[in-house]
N, CA, C and O atoms as a MOPAC input file, in Angstrom:
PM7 MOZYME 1SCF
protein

 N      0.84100 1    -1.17000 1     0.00000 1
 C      0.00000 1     0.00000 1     0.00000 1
 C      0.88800 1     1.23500 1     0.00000 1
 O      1.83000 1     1.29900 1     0.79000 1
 N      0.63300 1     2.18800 1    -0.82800 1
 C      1.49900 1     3.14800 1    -1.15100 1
 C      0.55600 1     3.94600 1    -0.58100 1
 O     -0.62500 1     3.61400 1    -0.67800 1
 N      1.00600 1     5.39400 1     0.26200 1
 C      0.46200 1     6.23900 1     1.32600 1
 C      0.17400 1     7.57100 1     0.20200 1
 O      1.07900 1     7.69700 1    -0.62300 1
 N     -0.41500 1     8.08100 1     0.14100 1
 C     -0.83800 1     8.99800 1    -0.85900 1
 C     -0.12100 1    10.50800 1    -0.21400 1
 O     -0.63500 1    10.94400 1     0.81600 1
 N      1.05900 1    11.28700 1    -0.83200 1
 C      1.81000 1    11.75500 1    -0.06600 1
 C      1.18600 1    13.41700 1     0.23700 1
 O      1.75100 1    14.17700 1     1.02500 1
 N     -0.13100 1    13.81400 1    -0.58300 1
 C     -0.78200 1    15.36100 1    -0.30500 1
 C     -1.35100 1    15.11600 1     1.55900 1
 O     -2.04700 1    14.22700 1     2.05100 1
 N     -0.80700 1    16.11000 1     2.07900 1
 C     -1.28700 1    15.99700 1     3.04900 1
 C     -1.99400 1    17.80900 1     3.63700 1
 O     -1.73400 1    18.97200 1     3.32900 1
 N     -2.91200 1    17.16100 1     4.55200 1
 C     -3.68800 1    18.79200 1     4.46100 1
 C     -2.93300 1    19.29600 1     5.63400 1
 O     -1.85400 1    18.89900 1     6.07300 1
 N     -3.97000 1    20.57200 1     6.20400 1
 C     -3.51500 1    21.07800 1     7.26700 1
 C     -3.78400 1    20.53200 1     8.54700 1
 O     -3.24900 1    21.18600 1     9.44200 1
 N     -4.42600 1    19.56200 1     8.92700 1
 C     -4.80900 1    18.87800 1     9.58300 1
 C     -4.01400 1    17.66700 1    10.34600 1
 O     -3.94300 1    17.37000 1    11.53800 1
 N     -3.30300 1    16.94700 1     8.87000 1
 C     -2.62800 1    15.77500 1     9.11700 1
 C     -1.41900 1    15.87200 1    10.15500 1
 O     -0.91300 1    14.75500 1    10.25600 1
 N     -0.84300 1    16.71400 1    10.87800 1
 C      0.17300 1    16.46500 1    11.86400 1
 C     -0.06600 1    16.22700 1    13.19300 1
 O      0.58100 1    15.61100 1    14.04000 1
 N     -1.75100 1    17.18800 1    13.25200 1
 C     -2.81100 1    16.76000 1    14.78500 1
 C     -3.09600 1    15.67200 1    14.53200 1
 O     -3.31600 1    14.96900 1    15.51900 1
 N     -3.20800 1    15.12900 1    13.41200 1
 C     -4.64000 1    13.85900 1    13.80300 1
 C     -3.49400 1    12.55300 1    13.49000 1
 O     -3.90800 1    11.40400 1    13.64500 1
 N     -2.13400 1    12.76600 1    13.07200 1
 C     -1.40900 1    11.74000 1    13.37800 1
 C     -0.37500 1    11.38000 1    14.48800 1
 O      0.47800 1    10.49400 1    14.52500 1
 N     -0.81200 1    12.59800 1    15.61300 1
 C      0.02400 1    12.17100 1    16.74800 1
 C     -1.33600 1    11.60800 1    17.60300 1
 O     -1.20500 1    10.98100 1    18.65400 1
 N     -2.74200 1    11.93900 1    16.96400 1
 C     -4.32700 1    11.21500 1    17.76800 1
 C     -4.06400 1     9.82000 1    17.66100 1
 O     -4.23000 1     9.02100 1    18.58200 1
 N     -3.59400 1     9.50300 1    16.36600 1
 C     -3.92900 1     8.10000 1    15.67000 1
 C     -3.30700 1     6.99600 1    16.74700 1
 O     -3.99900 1     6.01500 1    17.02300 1
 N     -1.90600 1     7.17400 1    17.39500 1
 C     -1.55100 1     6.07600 1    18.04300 1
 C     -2.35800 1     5.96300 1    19.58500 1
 O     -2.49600 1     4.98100 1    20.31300 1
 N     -2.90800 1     7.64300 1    19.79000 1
 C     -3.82800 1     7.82100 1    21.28100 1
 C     -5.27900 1     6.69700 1    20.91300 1
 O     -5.86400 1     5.89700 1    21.64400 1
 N     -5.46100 1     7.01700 1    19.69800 1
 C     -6.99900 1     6.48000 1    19.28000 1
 C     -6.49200 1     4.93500 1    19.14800 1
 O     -6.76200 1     4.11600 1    20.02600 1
 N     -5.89000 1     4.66700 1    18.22100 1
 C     -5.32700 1     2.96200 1    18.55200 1
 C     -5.04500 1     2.57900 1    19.33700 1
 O     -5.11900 1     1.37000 1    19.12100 1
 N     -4.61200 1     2.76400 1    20.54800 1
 C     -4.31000 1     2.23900 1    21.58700 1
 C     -5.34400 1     1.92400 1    22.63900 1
 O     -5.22300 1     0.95500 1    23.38900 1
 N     -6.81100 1     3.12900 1    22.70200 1
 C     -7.86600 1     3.16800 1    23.02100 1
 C     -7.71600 1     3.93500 1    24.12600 1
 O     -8.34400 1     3.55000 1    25.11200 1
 N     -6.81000 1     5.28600 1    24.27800 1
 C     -7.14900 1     6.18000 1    25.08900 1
 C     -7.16000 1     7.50500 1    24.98000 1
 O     -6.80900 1     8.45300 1    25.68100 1
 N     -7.77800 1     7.30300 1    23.65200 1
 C     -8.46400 1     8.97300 1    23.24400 1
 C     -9.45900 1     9.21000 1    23.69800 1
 O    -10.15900 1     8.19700 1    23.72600 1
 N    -10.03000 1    10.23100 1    24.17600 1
 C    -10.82300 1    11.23000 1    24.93300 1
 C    -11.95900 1    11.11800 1    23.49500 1
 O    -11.78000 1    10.67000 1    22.36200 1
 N    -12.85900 1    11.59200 1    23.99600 1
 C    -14.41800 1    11.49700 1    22.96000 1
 C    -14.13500 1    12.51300 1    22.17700 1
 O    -14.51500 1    12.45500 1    21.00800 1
 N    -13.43100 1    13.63000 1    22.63300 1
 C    -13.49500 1    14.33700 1    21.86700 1
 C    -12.10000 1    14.32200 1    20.56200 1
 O    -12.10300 1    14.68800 1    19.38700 1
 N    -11.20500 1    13.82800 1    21.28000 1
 C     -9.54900 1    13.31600 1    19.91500 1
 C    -10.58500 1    12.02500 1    19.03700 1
 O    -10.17000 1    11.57000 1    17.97100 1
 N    -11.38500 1    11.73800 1    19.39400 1
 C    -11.84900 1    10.23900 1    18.67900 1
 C    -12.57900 1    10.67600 1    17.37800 1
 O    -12.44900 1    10.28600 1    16.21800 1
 N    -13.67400 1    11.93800 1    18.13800 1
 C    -14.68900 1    12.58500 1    17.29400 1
 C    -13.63700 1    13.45900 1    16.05500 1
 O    -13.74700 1    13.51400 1    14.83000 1
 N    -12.92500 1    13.88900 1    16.71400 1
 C    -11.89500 1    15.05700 1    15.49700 1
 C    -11.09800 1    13.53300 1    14.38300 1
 O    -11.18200 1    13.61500 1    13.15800 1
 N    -10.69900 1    12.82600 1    14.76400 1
 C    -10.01200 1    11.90300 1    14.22200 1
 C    -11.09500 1    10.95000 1    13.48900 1
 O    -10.72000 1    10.61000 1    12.36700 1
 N    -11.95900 1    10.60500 1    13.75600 1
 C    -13.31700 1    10.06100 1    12.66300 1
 C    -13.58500 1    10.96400 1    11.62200 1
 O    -13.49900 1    10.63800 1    10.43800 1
 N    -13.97200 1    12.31700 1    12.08900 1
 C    -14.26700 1    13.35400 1    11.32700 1
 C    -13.30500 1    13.46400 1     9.91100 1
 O    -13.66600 1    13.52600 1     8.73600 1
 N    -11.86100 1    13.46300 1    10.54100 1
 C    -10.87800 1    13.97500 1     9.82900 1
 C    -10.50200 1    12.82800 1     8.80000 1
 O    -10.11200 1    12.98400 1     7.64300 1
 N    -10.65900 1    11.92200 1     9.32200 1
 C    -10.44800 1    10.37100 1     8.28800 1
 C    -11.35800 1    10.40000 1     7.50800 1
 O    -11.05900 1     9.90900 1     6.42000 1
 N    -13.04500 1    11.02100 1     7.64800 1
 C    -13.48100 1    10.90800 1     6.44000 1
 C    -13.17800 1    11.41300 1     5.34300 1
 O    -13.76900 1    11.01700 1     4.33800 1
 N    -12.20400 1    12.39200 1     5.25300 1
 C    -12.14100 1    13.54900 1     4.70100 1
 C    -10.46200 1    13.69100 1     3.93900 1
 O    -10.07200 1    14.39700 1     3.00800 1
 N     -9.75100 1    12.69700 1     4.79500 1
 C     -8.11000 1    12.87200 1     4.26600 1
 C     -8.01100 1    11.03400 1     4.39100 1
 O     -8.12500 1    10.18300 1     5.27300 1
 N     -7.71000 1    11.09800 1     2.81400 1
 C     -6.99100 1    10.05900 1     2.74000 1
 C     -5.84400 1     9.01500 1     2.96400 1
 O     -5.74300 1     7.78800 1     2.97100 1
 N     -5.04600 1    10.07900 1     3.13900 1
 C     -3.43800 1    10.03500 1     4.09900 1
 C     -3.74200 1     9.73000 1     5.31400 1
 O     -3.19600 1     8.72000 1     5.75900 1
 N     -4.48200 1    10.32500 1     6.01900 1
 C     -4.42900 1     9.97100 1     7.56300 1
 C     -5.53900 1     8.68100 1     7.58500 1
 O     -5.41800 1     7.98300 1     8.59200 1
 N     -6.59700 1     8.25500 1     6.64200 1
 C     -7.15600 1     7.25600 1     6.86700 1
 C     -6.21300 1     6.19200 1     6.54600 1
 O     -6.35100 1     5.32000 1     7.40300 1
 N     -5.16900 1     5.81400 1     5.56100 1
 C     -4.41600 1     4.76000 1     5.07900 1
 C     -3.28800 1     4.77000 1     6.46800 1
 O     -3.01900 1     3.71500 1     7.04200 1
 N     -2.81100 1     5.83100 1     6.81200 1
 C     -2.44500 1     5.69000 1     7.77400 1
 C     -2.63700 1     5.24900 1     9.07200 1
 O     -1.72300 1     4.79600 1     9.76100 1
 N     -3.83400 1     5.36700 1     9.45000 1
 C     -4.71900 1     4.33800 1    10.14500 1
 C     -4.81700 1     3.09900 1    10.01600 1
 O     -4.47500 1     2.27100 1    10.86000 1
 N     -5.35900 1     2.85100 1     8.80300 1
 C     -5.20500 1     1.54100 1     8.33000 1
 C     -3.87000 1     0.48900 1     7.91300 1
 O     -3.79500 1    -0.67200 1     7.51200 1
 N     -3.09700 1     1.33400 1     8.16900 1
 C     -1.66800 1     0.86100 1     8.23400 1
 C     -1.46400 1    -0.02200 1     9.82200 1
 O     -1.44400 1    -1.21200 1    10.13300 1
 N     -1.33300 1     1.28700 1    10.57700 1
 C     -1.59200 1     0.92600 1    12.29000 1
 C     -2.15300 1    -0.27300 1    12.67700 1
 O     -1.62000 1    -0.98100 1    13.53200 1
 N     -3.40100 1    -0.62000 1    12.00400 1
 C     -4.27200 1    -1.53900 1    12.57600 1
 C     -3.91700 1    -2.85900 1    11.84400 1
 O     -3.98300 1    -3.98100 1    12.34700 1
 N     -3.52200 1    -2.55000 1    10.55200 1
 C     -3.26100 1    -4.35100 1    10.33400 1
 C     -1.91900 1    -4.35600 1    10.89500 1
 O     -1.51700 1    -5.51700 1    10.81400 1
 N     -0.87600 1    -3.48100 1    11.52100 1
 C      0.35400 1    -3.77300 1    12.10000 1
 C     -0.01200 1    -4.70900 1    13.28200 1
 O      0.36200 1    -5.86200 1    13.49200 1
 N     -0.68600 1    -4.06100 1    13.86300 1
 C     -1.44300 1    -4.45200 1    15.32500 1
 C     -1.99200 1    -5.74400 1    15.71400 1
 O     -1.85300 1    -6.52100 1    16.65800 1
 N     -2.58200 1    -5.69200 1    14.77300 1
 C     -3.32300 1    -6.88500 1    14.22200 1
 C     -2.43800 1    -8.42600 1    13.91900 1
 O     -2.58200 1    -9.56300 1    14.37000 1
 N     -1.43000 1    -7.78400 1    12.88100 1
 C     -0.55400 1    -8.35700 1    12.22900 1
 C      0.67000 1    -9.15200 1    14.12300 1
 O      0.75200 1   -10.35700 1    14.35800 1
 N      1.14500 1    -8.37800 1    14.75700 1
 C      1.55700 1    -8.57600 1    15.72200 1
 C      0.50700 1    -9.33800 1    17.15000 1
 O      0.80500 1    -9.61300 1    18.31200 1
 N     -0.13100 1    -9.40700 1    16.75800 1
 C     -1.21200 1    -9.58800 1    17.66900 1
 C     -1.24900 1   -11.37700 1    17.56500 1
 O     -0.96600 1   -12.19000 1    18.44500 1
 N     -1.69400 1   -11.60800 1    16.18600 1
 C     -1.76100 1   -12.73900 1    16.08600 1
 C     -1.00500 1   -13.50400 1    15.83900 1
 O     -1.35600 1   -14.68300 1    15.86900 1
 N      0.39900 1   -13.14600 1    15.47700 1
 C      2.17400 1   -13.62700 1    15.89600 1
 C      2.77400 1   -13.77900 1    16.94200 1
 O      3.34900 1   -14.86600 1    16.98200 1
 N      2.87700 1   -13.27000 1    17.67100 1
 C      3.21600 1   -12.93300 1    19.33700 1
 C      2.99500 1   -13.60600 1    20.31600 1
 O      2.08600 1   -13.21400 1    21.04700 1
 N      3.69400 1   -14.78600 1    20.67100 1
 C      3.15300 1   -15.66400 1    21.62500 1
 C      3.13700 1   -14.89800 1    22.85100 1
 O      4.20700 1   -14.40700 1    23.21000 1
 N      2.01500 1   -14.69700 1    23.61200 1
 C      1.82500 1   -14.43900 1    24.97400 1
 C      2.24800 1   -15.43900 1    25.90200 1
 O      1.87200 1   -16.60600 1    26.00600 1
 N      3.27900 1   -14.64900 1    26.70700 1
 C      3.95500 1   -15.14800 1    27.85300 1
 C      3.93300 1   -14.77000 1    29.07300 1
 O      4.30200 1   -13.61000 1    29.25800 1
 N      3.51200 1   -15.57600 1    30.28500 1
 C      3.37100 1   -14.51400 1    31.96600 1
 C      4.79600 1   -13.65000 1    32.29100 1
 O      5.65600 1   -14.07400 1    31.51900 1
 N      5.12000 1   -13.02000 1    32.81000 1
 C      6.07500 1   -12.55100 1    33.60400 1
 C      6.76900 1   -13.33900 1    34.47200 1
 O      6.05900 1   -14.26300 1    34.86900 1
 N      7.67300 1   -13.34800 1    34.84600 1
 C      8.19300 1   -13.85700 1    36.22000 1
 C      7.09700 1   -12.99200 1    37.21300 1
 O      6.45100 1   -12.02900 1    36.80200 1
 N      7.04900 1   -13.33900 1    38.10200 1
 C      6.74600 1   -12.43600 1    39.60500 1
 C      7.58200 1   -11.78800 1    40.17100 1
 O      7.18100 1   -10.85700 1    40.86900 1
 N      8.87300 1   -12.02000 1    40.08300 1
 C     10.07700 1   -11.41300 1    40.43600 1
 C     10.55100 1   -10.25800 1    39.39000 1
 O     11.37800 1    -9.42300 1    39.75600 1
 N      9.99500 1   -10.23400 1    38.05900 1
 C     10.33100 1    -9.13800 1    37.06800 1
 C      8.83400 1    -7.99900 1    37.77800 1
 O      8.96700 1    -6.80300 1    38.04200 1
 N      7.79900 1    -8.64000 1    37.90900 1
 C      6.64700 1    -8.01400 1    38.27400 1
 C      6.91600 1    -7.14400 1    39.33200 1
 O      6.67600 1    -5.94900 1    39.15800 1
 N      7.45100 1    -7.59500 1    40.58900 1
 C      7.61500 1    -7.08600 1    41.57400 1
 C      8.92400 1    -6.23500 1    41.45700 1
 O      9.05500 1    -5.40100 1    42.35300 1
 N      9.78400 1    -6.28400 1    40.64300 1
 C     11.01800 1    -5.15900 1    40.98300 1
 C     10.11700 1    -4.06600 1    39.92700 1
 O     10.30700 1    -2.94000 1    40.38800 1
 N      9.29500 1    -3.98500 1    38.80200 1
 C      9.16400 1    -2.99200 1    38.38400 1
 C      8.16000 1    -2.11200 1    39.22800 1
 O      7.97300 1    -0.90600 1    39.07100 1
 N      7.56600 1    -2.91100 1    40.12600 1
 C      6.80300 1    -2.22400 1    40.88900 1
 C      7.28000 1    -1.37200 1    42.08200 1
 O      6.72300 1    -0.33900 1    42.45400 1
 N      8.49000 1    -1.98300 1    42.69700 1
 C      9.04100 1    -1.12000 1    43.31900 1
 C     10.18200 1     0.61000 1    42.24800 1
 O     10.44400 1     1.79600 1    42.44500 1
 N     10.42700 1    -0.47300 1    41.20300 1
 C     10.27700 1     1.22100 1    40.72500 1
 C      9.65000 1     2.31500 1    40.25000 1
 O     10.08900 1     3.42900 1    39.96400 1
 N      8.33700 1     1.75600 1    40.19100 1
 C      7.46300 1     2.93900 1    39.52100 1
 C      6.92500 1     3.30100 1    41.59400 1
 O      6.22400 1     4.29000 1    41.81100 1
 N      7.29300 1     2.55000 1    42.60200 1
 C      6.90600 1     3.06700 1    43.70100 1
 C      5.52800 1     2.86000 1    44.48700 1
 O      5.01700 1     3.51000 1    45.39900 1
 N      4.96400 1     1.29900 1    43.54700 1
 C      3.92200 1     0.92200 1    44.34500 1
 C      3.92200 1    -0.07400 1    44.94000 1
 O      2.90400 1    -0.55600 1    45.43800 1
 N      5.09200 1    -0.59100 1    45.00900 1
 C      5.25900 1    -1.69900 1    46.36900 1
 C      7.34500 1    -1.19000 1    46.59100 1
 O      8.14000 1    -0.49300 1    45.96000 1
 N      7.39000 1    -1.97400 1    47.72700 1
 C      8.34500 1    -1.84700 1    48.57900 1
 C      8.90900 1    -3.35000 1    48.13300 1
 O      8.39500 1    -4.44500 1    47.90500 1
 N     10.41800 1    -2.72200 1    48.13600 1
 C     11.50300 1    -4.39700 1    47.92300 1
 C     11.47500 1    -4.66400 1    49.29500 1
 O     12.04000 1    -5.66300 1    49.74100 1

């Protein structure tokens, strides 16, 4: 897929939204501007659609593995919510 390279005035907001909105913690209102704006720019919709079969693409490759408890617990004492 080749990314269609005209981009408007728009496309530099709504592609730092795109990884907030993929990830699923855009605000109603980055979601609403970023729907809006995808109908409308092609670049930032392929770009989207790039994101999601990556995601996708990794998603269903990626063997899921637990943690140690011991990796669990030292990162927790560094972000400072438990004690070593």
């Amino acid at each position: 897929m080749q990314l269609d390279k005209k981009i408007c005035g728009d496309c530099s907001h709504c592609l730092e939204i795109l990884q907030i909105v993929a990830d699923g913690e855009a605000s109603p209102q980055e979601i609403q501007f970023f729907e809006e704006h995808i109908c409308e720019c092609s670049h930032c919709k392929e770009c989207f659609e790039v994101e999601q079969n990556l995601r996708i693409c990794l998603q269903q490759r990626l063997e899921k593995r637990l943690v140690p408890q011991e990796i669990v617990h030292f990162v927790q004492c560094i972000c400072g919510t438990t004690k070593l």
